[in-house]
C-alpha positions in Angstrom: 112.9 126.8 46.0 113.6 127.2 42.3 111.0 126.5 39.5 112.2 124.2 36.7 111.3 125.4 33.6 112.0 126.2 30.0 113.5 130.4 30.6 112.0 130.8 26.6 108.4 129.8 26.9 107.8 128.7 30.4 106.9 125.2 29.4 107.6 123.3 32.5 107.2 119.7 30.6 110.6 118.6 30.1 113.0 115.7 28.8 115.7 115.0 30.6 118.4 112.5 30.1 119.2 110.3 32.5 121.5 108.0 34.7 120.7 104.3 35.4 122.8 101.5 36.0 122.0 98.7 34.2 123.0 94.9 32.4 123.5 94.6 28.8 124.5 91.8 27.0 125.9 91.8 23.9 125.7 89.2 21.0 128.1 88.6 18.4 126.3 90.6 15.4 126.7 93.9 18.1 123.0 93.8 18.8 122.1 94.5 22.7 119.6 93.4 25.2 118.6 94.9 28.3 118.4 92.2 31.2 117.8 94.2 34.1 117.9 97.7 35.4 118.8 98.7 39.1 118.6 101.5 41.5 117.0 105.0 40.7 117.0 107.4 38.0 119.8 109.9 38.7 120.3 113.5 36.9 121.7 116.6 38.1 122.2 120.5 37.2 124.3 119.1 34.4 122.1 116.7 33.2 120.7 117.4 29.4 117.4 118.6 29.0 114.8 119.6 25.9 111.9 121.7 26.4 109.3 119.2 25.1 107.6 119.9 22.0 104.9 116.8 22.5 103.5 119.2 25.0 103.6 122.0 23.2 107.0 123.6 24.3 109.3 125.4 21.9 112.0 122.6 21.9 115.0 125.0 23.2 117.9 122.7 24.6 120.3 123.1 27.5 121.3 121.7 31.1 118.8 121.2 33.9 120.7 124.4 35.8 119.9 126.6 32.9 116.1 125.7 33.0 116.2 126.3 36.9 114.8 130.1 37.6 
């Protein structure tokens, strides 16, 4: 099994952009509301990810496969 984790300073608390499905409607002006959300959160090897500063990564960017050792 691989570890996921930044491969510049080993930080393994990550963001990660995500998938859900989910209902928006939108009003005339172009604003948005979210009115419900379904099924799971979905991301993959391609998915985008940030080493996360707030816990005190280095910030480096890249996909999910590239932080995968």
């Amino acid at each position: 099994m691989s570890q996921v984790r930044c491969p510049i300073c080993f930080n393994r608390h990550l963001q990660v952009v995500v998938r859900q499905l989910a209902d928006v409607v939108y009003d005339e002006d172009g604003d948005h509301e979210v009115t419900d959300v379904y099924g799971d959160v979905d991301f993959d090897d391609d998915s985008f990810v940030v080493c996360a500063t707030n816990h005190g990564g280095c910030g480096h960017v890249g996909t999910l496969k590239e932080f995968s050792a």
